[in-house]
C-alpha positions as semicolon CSV with decimal commas, in nm:
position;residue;x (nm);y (nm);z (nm)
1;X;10,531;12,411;10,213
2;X;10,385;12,764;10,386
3;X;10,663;12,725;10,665
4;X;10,936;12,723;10,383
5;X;10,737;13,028;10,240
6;X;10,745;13,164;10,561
7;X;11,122;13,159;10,627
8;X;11,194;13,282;10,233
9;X;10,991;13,585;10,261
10;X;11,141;13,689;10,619
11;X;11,454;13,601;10,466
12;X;11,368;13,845;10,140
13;X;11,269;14,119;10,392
14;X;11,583;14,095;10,592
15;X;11,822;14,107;10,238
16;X;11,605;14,435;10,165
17;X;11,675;14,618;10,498
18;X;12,025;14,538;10,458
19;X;12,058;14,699;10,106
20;X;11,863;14,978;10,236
21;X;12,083;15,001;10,524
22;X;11,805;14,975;10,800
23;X;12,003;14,696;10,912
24;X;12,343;14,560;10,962
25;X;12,498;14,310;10,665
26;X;12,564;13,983;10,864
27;X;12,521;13,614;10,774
28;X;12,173;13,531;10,834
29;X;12,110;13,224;11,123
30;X;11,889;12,916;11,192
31;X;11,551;13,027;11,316
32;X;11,222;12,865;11,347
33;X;10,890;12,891;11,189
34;X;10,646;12,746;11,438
35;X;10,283;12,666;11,511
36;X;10,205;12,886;11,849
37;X;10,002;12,693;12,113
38;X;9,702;12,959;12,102
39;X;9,499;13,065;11,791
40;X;9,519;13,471;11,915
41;X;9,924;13,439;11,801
42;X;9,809;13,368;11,406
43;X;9,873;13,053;11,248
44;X;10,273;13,089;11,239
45;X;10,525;13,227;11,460
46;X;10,864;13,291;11,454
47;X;11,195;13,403;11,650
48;X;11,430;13,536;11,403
49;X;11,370;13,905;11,567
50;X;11,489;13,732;11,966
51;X;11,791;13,573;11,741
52;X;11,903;13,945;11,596
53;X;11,847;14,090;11,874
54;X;12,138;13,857;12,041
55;X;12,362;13,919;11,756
56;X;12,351;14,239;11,704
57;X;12,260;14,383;12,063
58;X;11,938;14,567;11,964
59;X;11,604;14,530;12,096
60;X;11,413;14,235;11,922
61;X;11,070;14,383;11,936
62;X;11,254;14,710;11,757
63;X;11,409;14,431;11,462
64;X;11,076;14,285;11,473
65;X;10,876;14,591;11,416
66;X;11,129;14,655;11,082
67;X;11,044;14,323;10,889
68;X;10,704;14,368;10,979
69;X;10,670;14,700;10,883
70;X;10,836;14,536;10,527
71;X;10,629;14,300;10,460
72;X;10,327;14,490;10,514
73;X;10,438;14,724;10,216
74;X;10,591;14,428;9,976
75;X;10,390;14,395;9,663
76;X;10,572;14,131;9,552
77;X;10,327;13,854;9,550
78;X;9,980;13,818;9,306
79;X;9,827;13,644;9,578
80;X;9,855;13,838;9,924
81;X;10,019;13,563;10,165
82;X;9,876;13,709;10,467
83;X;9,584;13,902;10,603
84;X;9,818;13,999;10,959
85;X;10,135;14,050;11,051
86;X;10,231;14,190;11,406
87;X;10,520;14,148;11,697
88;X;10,466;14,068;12,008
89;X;10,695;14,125;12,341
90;X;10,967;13,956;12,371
91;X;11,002;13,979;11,994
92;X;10,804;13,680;11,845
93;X;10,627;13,779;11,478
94;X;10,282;13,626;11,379
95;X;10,192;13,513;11,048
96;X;9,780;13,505;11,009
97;X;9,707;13,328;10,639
98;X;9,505;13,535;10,457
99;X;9,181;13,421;10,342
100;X;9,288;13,442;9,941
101;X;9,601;13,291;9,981
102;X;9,414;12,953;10,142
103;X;9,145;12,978;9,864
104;X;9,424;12,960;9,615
105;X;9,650;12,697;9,745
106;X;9,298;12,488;9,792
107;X;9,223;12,500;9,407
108;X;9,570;12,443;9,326
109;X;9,521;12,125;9,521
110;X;9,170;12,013;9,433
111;X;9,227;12,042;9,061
112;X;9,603;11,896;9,014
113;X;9,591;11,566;8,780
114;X;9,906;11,438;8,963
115;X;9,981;11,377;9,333
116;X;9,898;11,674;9,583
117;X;10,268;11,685;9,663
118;X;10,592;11,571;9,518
119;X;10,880;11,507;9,814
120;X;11,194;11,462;9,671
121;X;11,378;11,470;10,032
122;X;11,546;11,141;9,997
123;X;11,654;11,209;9,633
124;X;11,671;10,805;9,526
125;X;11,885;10,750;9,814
126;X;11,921;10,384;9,941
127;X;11,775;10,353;10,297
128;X;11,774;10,038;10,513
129;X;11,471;10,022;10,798
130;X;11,545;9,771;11,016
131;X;11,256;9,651;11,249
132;X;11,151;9,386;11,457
133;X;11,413;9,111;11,452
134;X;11,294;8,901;11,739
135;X;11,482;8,601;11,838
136;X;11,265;8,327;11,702
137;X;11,201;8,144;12,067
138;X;10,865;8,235;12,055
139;X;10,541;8,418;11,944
140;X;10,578;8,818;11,886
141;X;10,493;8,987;12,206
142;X;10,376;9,367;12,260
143;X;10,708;9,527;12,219
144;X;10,775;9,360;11,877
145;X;10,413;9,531;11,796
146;X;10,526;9,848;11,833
147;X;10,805;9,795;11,650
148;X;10,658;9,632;11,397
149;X;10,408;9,951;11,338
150;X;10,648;10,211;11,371
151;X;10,904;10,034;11,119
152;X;10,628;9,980;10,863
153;X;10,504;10,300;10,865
154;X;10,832;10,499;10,902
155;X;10,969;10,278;10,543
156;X;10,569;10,430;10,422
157;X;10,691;10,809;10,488
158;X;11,048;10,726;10,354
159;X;10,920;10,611;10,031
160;X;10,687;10,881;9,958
161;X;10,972;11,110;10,052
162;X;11,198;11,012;9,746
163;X;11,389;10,726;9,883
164;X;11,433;10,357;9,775
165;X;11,328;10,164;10,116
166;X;11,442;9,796;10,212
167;X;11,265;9,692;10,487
168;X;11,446;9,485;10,674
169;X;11,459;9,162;10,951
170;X;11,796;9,068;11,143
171;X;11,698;8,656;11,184
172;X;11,911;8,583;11,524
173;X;11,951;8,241;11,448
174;X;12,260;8,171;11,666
175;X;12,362;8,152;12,042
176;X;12,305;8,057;12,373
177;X;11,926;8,112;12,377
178;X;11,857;7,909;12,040
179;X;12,050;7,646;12,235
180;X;11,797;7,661;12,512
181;X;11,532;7,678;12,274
182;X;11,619;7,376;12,119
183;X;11,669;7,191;12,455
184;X;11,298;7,280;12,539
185;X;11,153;7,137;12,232
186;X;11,304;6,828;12,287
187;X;11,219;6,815;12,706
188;X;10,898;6,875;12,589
189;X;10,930;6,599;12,330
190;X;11,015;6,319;12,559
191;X;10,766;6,431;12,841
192;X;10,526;6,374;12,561
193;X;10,635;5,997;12,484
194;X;10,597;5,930;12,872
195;X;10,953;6,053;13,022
196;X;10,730;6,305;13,263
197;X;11,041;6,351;13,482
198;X;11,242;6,460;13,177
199;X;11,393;6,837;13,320
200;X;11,383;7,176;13,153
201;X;11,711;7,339;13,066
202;X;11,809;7,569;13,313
203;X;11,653;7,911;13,141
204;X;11,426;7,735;12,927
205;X;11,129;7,819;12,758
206;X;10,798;7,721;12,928
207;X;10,557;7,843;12,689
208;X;10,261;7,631;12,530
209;X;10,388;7,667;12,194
210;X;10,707;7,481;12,299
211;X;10,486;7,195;12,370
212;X;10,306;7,260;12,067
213;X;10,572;7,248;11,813
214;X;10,696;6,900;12,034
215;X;10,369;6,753;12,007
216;X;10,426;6,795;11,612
217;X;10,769;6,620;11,655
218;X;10,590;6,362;11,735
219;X;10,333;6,361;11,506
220;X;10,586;6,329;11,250
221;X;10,870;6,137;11,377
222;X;10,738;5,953;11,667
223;X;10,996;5,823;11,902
224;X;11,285;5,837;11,666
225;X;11,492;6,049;11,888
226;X;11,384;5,945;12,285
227;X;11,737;5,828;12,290
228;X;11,920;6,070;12,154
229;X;11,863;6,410;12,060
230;X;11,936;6,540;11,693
231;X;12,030;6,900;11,793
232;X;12,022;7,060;11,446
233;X;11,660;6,890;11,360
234;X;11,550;6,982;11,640
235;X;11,637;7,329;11,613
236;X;11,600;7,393;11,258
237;X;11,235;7,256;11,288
238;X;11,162;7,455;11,577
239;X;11,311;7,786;11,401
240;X;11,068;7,673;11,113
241;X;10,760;7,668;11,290
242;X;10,768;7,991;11,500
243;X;10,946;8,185;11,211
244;X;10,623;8,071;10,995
245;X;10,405;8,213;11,297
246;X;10,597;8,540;11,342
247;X;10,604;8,626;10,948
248;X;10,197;8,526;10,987
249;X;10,130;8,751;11,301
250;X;10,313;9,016;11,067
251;X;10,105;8,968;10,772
252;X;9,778;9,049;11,005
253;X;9,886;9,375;11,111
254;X;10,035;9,459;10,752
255;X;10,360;9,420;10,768
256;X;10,595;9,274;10,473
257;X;10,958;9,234;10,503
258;X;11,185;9,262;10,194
259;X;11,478;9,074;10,325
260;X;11,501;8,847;10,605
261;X;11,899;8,848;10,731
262;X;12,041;8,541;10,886
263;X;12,300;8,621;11,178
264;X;12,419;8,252;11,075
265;X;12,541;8,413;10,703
266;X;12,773;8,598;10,901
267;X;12,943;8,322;11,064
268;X;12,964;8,111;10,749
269;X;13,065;8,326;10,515
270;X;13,369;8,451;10,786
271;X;13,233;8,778;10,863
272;X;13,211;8,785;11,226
273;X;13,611;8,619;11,229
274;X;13,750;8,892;10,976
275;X;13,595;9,148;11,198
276;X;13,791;8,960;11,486
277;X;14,138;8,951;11,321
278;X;14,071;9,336;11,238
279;X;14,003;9,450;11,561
280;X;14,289;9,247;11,711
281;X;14,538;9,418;11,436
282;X;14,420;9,756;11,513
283;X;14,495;9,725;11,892
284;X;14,067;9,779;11,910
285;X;14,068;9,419;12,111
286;X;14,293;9,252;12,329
287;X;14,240;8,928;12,583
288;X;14,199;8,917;12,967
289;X;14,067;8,638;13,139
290;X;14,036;8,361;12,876
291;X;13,793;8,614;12,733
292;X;13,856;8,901;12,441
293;X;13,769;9,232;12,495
294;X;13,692;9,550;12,278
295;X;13,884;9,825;12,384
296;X;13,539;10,080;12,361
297;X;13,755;10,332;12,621
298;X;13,985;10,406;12,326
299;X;13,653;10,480;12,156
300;X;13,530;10,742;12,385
301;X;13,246;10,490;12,571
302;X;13,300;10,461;12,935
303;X;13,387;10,075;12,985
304;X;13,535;9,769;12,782
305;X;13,340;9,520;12,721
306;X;13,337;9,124;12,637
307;X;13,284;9,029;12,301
308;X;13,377;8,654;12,306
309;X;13,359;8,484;12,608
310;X;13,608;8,260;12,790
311;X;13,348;7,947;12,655
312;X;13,456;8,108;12,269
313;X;13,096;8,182;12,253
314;X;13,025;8,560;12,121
315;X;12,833;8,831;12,314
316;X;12,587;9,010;12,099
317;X;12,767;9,298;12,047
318;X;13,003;9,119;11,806
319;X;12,761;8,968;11,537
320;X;12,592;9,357;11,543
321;X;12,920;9,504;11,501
322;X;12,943;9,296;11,168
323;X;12,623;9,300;11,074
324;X;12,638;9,670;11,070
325;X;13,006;9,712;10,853
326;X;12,786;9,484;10,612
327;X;12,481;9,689;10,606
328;X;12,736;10,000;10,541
329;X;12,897;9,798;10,254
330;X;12,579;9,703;10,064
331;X;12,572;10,083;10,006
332;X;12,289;10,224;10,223
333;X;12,267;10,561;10,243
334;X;12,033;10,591;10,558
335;X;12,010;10,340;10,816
336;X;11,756;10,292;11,061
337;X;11,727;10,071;11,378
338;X;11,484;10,014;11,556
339;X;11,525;9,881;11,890
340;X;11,373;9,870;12,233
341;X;11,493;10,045;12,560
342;X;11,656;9,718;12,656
343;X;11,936;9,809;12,379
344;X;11,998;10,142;12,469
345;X;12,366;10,103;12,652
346;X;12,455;9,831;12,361
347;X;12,395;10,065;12,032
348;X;12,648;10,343;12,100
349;X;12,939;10,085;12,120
350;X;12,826;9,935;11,793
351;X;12,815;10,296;11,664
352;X;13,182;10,414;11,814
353;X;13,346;10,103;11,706
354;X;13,227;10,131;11,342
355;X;13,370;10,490;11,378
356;X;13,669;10,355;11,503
357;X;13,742;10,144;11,216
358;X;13,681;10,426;10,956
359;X;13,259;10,363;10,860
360;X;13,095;10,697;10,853
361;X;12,891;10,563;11,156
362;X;12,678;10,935;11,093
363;X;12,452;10,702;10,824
364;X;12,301;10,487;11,140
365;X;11,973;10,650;11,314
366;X;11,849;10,483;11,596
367;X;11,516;10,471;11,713
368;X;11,467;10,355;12,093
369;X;11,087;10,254;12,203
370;X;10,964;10,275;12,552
371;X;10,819;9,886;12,637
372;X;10,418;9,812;12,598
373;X;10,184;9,693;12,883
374;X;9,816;9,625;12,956
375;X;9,595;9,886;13,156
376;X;9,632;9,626;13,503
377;X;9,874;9,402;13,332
378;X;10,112;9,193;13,531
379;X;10,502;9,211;13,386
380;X;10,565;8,991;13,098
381;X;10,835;8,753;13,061
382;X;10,885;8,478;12,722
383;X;11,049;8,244;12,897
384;X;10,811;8,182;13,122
385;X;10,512;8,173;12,895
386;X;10,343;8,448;13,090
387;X;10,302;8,729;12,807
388;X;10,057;8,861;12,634
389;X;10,101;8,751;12,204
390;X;10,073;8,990;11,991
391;X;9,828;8,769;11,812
392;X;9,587;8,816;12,098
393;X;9,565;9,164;12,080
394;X;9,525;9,192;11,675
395;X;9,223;8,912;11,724
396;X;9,044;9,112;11,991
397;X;9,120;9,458;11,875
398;X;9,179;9,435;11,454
399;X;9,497;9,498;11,275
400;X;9,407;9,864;11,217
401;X;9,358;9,923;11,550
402;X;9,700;9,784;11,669
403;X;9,862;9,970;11,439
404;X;9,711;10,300;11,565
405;X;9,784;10,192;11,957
406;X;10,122;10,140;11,859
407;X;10,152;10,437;11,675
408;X;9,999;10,721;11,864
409;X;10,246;10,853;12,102
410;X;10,635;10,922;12,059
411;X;10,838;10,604;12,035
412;X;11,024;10,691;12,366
413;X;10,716;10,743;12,566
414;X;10,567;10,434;12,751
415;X;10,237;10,273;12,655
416;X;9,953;10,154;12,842
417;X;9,706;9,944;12,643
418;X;9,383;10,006;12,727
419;X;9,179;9,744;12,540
420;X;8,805;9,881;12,671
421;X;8,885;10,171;12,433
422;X;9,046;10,008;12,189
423;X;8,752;9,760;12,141
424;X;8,507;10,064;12,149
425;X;8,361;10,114;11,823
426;X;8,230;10,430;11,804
427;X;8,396;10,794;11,739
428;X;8,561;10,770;12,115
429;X;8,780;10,519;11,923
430;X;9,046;10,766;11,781
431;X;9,103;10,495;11,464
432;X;8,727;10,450;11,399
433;X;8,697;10,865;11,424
434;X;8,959;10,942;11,168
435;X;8,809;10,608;10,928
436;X;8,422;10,765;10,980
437;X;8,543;11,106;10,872
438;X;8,667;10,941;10,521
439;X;8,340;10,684;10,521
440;X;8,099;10,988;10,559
441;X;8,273;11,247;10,292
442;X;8,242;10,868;10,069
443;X;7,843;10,886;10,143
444;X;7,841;11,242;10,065
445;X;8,017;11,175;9,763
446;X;7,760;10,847;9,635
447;X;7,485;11,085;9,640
448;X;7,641;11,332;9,399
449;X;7,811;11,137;9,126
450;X;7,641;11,308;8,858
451;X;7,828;11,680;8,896
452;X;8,104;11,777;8,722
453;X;8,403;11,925;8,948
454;X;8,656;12,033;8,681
455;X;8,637;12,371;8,821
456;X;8,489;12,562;9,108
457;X;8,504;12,915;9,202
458;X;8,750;12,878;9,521
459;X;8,669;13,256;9,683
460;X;8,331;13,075;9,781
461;X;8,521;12,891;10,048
462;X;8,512;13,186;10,320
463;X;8,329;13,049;10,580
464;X;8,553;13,004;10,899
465;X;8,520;12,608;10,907
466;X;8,619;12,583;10,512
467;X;8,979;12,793;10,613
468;X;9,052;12,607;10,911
469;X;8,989;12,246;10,720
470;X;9,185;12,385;10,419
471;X;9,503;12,522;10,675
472;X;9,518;12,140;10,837
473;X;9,526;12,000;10,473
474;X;9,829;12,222;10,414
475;X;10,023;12,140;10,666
476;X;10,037;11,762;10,577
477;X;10,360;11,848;10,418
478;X;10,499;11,989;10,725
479;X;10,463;11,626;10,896
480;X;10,630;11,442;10,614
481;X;10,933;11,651;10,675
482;X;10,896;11,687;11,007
483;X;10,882;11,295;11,019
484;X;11,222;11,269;10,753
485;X;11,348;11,464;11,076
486;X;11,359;11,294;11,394
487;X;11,131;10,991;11,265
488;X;10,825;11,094;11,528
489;X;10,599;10,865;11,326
490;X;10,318;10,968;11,621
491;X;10,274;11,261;11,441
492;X;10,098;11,111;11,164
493;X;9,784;10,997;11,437
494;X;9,797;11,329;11,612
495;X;9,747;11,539;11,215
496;X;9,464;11,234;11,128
497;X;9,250;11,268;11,383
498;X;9,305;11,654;11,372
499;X;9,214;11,690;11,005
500;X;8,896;11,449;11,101
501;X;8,813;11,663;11,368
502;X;8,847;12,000;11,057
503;X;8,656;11,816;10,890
504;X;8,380;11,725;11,157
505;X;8,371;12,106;11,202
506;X;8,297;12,166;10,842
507;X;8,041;11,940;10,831
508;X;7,840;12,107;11,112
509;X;7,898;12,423;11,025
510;X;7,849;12,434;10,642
511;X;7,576;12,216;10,431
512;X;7,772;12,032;10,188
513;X;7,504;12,002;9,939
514;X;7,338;12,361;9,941
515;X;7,103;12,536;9,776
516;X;7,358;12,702;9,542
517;X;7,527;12,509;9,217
518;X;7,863;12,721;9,270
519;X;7,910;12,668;9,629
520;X;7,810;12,275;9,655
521;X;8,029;12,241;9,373
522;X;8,311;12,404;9,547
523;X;8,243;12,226;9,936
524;X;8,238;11,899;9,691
525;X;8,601;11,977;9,611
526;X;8,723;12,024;9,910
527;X;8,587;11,750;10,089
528;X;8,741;11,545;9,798
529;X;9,099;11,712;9,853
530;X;8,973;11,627;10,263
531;X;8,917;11,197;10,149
532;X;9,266;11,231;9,930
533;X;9,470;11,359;10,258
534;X;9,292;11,080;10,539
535;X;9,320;10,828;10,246
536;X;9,726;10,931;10,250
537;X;9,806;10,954;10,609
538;X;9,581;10,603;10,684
539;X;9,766;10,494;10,455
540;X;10,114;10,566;10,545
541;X;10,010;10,474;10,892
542;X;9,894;10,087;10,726
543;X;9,563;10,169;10,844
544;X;9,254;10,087;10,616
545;X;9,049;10,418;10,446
546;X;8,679;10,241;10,452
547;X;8,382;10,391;10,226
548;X;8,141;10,255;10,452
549;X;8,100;10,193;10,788
C-alpha cells in the first residue's frame, strides 16, 4: 500500500537525521498520510513536519525542509518512488508518484498469477456481522434495505480482509408486538368468515398482507377457529409466512444469511433468567414499582432503566443484553451491529452493562444508519400499512441498483430516494456508469482474443490518462483498510465510479488498439488490471460486473 510506503520512508528519513544529529532522538508519533483536495499539492500529503514542530518547538516548514531535503538525496530504492517532493507553509510535505514507480507497480499487477492483493488484516479472526433483524410483523421496508446492503457488503470486505465472517439475523420472535401481530391475523380471519364488526387490537397491524396471510387461514382451515382463537397457530403460521417473504425479498437484492437466531432460544434454554439472577446478585438490578430495574447509573449511563415490567413482560434491552454475553461466548472476535438511528440511546446500555459484568464490551462495533425516504414521500409507518416495501423498490429499480442507493453515502447520513434517477438507464445512472466501464473494456477485449499478454513493456504507459488510471487502481487497497477502519462501506461507490470515470479518461485520450504491437499490447494490460479492480469492488458491493450491455 503507497500510503504505508509513504509513512516508512518518512519514518527512515527521520531515524537518519537523528543518527546524524540534525534532529532531536524522540519517540516518533501518529501522523497522517493523506490525499490533498487539489491535484497542485501531489498525490500525497502529510503532517508529520506541523506534529514536530509542536513537540519539539521548531518551525515545521524548517523540519519539513530537512526530510525533504533527505529524501531527495536517498538512493536507497531501484525504482525512484517519486518524481517531487516539496513543503508547503504551514508545514505540509507533498508526495508526487513518479512516473517509473507507477509503471512498475502496474506490471507487477497486470502480470501476478495470484490475486492483485493479499489482506491479511483480520488474521483468521472470528467476526460476527449482524444485520437486518426485523421483527417479522411485516414485509422489509426501506430502512431494513439499507441495512441489508451495508451488512452484506461490509461481511464482503471482512472476508477478503482475512477474517472468517458469520453473517448474521437476530429472529425477534417474542413480545408484545408478536402478540399484536397475532391478534391481527386472526381479526382479519373472522372479518373474512363474515364477523365484519370483529375489532383490531389496539396497535395492530393494518397492512394488506395481514389480510393476506388470514385469507390463507382460511383457505386451509376454514372456520375451525371463529370461536376460539389458537394463539400459537396463529402466530407460528403468521411468523412462517412473512419470515418466508423477508428471507425472499433478501435473496433479490443478494443477500444470504448464515444463521438465523431465535430471541425465543434464549428464553428456553434459561438465558435471559440466568442473566436476571446475575444482575440481581451483583447489586446491577434492583425492584421499584412492581417493576425491576438495571442500575445503568452505576455503569456510567445517565438514567436507570426498566428491564421487566410490572406485567413480568421484558423490555428489549434485556433479551439484547443476553443475546450479546452469548454472541461474546461463541468466541467472536469482532462484532458488528447494525442498527438504525431509532437504537441509538438503547446500544450504549447494552454495551456498559456487558462491561459491567466483566465481557470485554471493546469487541462490539456499532454501526448506526440515518432512516430512508422517497424524493416527495409521505412518513412511513408498518402498522399502519402505509410504507413503501422494499420489494417495490427492487421490482422497479433492480437489485443492483438498490444495493448501490443504499450504499452510496455514509451510513449516518440521511437518504432521499430518488427513483427518476435510479430508473435512468444511461451513464447519469452512477450503477449503470461504473457496470458500462467494465462492459466496454469486455468489448475491447472480444475483439482482441488472439494476442498474447504475458509481457508488455510497462515504460510505454506515459501518457497522462494511463498514470492517473493506474494511481486510482492503487489505491483500492487504501479503501479496504480504510473500510476495516470505521466500516464507511460508501467508500467502495465513491472509488467505483472514480476508477470508471479513470478509465473513461483513458479511453478518450489514448486508442486502445493502436497502430503499434508494443503499446496495444501494453493499454491491453492495463485495461485488464482496470476489468479485475471494477469486477472486485462490484463485487464486494453485491453488484453484478456485466460483459455486455
Amino acid at each position: 500500500m503507497i500510503k504505508t510506503l509513504i509513512k516508512k520512508t518518512i519514518k527512515g528519513s527521520i531515524k537518519k537525521l537523528q543518527k546524524e544529529e540534525k534532529l532531536p532522538v524522540f519517540d516518533l508519533p501518529e501522523f497522517k498520510v493523506e490525499h490533498p483536495k487539489e491535484e497542485k499539492f501531489g498525490d500525497y500529503s502529510c503532517n508529520i513536519s506541523l506534529i514536530l514542530g509542536n513537540i519539539l518547538k521548531k518551525s515545521p516548514q524548517e523540519i519539513g525542509e530537512q526530510i525533504v531535503e533527505d529524501l531527495k538525496e536517498s538512493k536507497e530504492r531501484k525504482v525512484k518512488l517519486f518524481r517531487k517532493v516539496g513543503v508547503v507553509k504551514p508545514g505540509f510535505i507533498n508526495f508526487y508518484l513518479s512516473d517509473e514507480f507507477l509503471q512498475s507497480e502496474a506490471e507487477k499487477l497486470a502480470t501476478t498469477q495470484n490475486d492483485l492483493w493479499e489482506f491479511n488484516i483480520g488474521k483468521g479472526k472470528k467476526a460476527q456481522v449482524e444485520f437486518v433483524s426485523a421483527n417479522p410483523t411485516g414485509p422489509l421496508h426501506l430502512g431494513h434495505g439499507r441495512q441489508a446492503a451495508i451488512g452484506d457488503s461490509l461481511a464482503r470486505v471482512l472476508a477478503l480482509s482475512g477474517y472468517k465472517v458469520t453473517k448474521e439475523y437476530y429472529f425477534n420472535d417474542e413480545g408484545q408486538q408478536m402478540r399484536n401481530l397475532t391478534e391481527s391475523v386472526y381479526a382479519r380471519y373472522r372479518q373474512l368468515l363474515g364477523d365484519k364488526d370483529f375489532p383490531l387490537p389496539e396497535r395492530g397491524y393494518e397492512g394488506e398482507y395481514i389480510r393476506d396471510i388470514a385469507k390463507k387461514i382460511v383457505e386451509k382451515e376454514g372456520d375451525k377457529f371463529q370461536k376460539k382463537i389458537d394463539k400459537e397457530h396463529f402466530k407460528k403460521y403468521a411468523e412462517e409466512c412473512l419470515f418466508a417473504l423477508i428471507k425472499k425479498t433478501l435473496k433479490n437484492m443478494g443477500v444470504i444469511h448464515d444463521i438465523f437466531y431465535n430471541e425465543s432460544d434464549l428464553y428456553k434454554e434459561g438465558k435471559v433468567d440466568a442473566l436476571v439472577k446475575t444482575l440481581k446478585e451483583k447489586c446491577l438490578a434492583y425492584n421499584k414499582d412492581g417493576a425491576l430495574w438495571l442500575k445503568l447509573s452505576k455503569m456510567g449511563r445517565k438514567d436507570d432503566k426498566v428491564i421487566v415490567k410490572a406485567s413480568s413482560d421484558p423490555t428489549y434491552r434485556l433479551p439484547d443484553i443476553a443475546y450479546h454475553i452469548e454472541k461474546i461466548k461463541r468466541g467472536f472476535d469482532l462484532i458488528i451491529d447494525i442498527f438504525g438511528s431509532d437504537h441509538a440511546e438503547e446500544y450504549p446500555d447494552v454495551l456498559a452493562v456487558l462491561k459491567a459484568l466483566g465481557y470485554d464490551e471493546s469487541k462490539v462495533k456499532v454501526i448506526i444508519h440515518q432512516f430512508v425516504t422517497l424524493k416527495g414521500g409521505k412518513k412511513m409507518s408498518k402498522r399502519k400499512g402505509t410504507f413503501v416495501t422494499l420489494d417495490q423498490i427492487i421490482d422497479e429499480v433492480g437489485g443492483d441498483v438498490t444495493r448501490f442507493l443504499f450504499l452510496e453515502k455514509a451510513s449516518g447520513t440521511h437518504i432521499e430516494l430518488d427513483l427518476n434517477l435510479a430508473k435512468d438507464k444511461s451513464e447519469k445512472n452512477p450503477v449503470y456508469y461504473i457496470q458500462y466501464a467494465h462492459a466496454r473494456i469486455c468489448s475491447i477485449l472480444r475483439k482482441t482474443e488472439d494476442c498474447s499478454l504475458d509481457t508488455f513493456d510497462e515504460k510505454l504507459l506515459k501518457h497522462k490518462s494511463e498514470l492517473v488510471l493506474v494511481k486510482k487502481i492503487l489505491e483500492f487497497p487504501e479503501i479496504i483498510y480504510d473500510i476495516n477502519k470505521d466500516f464507511g462501506i460508501h467508500r467502495l461507490c465513491y472509488y467505483a465510479y472514480s476508477l470508471a470515470t479513470c478509465f473513461s479518461g483513458f479511453y478518450r485520450d489514448c486508442k486502445v488498439i493502436s497502430g503499434g504491437k508494443d503499446l496495444t499490447q501494453a493499454r491491453l494490460s492495463l485495461i485488464i488490471l482496470t476489468k479485475k479492480v471494477l469486477a472486485l469492488s462490484l463485487k464486494l458491493l453485491g453488484i453484478n460486473a456485466p460483459e455486455k450491455m
